[in-house]
N, C-alpha and C positions, 0 to 999 in steps of 0.2 A: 069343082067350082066352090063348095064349101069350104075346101081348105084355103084357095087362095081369100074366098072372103074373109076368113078368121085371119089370114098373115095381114090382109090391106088393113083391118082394123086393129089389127094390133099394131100396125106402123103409127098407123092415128092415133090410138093412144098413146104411145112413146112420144110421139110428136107434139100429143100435150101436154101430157109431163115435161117435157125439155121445156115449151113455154111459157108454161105457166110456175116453173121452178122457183124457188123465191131466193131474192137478192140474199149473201152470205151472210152481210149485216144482220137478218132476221134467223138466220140457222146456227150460226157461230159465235161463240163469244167472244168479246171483244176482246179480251185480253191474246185471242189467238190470232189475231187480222194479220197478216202477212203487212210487208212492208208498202206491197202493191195496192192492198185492199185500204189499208191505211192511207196512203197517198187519193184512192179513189172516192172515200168519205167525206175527206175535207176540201175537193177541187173538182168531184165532176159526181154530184150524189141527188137526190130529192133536196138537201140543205146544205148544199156548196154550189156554186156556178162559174165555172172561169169565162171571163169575158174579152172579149180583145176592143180596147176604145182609141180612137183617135181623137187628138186637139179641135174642137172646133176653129178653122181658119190657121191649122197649121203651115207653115213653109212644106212646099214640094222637096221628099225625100225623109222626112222626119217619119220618126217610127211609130209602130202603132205599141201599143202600153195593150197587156197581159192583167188584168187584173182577178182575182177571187171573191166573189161575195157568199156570205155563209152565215148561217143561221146559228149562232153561238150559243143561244141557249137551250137546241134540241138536245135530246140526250145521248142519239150517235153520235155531236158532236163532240157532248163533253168527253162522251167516251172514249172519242179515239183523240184527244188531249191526252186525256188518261194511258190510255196504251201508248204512247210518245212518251212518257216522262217513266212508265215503269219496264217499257222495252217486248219482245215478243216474249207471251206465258210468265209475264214478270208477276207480281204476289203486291194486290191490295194496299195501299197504305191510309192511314187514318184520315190524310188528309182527301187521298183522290173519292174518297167512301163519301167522307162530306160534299164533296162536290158535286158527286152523281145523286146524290140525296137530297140536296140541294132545292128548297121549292121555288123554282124562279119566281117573280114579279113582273116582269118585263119579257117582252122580246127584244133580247140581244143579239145584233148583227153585225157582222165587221166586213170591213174591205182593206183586201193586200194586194199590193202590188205597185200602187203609185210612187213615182219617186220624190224622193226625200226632198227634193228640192220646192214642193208644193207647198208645204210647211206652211208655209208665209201666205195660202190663197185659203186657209181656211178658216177663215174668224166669221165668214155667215157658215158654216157646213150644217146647223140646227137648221135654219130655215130653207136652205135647200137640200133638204134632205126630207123623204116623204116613204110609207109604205103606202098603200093602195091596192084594198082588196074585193077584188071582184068588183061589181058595181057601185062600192059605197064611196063615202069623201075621201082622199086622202088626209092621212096622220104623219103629223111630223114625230119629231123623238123628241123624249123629255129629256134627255142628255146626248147629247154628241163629243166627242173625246177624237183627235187627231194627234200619234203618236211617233215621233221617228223611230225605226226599227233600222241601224245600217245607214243602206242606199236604198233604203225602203220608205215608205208612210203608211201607217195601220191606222186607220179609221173604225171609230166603236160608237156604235148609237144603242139607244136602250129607246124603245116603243112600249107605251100605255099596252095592257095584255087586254085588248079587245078581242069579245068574241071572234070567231074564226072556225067555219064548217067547212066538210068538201062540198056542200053543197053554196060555198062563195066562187069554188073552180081555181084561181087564180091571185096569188097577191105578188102585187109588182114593186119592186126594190126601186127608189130615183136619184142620186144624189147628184152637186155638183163641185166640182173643187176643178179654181183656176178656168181655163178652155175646156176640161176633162167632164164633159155629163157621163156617168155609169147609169144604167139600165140592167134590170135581171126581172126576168115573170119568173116563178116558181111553181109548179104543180101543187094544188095543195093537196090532193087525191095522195098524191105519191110518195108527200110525209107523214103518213102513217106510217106507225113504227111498235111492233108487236101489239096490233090494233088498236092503236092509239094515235092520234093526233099530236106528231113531234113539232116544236115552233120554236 
C-alpha cells in the first residue's frame, strides 16, 4: 500500500510539473526560438492575438479576414523582431541591442492582416480606435499610423503609458476601419514576462 501511495504521488507530482512548466519564452533565449516558437510569439502569445472578423453587412459568401493584433512594444515582442532579422542563434548587432534597450514611452500596438484595399477607410482610425482596461475609461491613441504592406494594411497606434496592474485583469484592444470592427481582450495576468509586466 505504501508503495503504490508513493508511485500515485509521484504521478502528481510529475503531473505538476508538466503543468505548471513555463512557457519556452521564459526558459530559452530568444535568439534560440525555433521557427515555430517564433511564428507562436508574434500570432498566438500573451502579446499577439489572431482574430478572424467579418464586414459588418457583408454580401452572402464574402470571406472572413484573418487578422493579428500585438502588442509592439513588449519586450518578447521586440525580441522575436530581433530573432527575424538576425535568424536562428544569429549574434547581436548594435542596432537590435538599441532596440531591446530601448525605453518605450508609449504602448505600441499593431494590426495585420486587413487588405490593402481599406487604405482609403482610414482617415478617422485615431478616433476609432480605443484601449480599455479593466474597469476604467477607454483611451484612444495619441498617434495612429495606417501603412500598405503588399496586399496587406498594417495598422500602428502608440497609447499614453497609463498605469496598468494585474490586478485591472483585462485590457481590451477596439478599432474600426471601413465595415471591419476588430476586437481582442488580453490577459493581463499573462503578460508577465521574467516577472515583470510586458505591454
Amino acid at each position: 500500500m505504501v508503495r503504490k501511495l508513493v508511485g500515485v504521488l509521484g504521478l502528481t507530482a510529475l503531473a505538476c510539473a508538466v503543468l505548471g512548466a513555463a512557457d519556452f519564452w521564459e526558459t530559452k533565449p530568444f535568439t534560440m526560438w525555433s521557427d515555430q516558437e517564433l511564428q507562436q510569439v508574434t500570432t498566438d502569445s500573451p502579446w499577439a492575438k489572431k482574430i478572424v472578423i467579418a464586414a459588418a453587412g457583408r454580401a452572402g459568401g464574402a470571406p472572413d479576414t484573418p487578422v493579428v493584433i500585438s502588442w509592439r512594444s513588449a519586450l518578447p515582442m521586440k525580441q522575436a523582431l530581433v530573432r527575424m532579422q538576425i535568424g536562428l542563434g544569429g549574434a547581436l548587432t548594435p542596432q537590435a541591442r538599441a532596440l531591446l534597450d530601448q525605453k518605450e514611452t508609449g504602448y505600441v500596438l499593431s494590426v495585420e492582416g486587413l487588405p490593402a484595399r481599406l487604405a482609403g477607410s482610414t482617415a478617422n482610425i485615431r478616433v476609432d480606435t480605443s484601449i480599455k482596461v479593466g474597469d476604467k475609461a477607454s483611451v484612444g491613441p495619441d498617434e495612429g499610423l495606417a501603412q500598405p504592406s503588399g496586399n496587406n494594411l498594417v495598422l500602428g497606434f502608440v497609447f499614453p503609458r497609463t498605469p496598468i496592474g494585474p490586478e485591472d485583469k483585462t485590457v481590451e484592444f477596439v478599432t474600426k476601419v471601413g465595415a471591419f470592427e476588430i476586437k481582442g481582450v488580453f490577459n493581463i495576468k499573462e503578460m508577465v514576462f521574467h516577472g515583470r509586466l510586458e505591454m
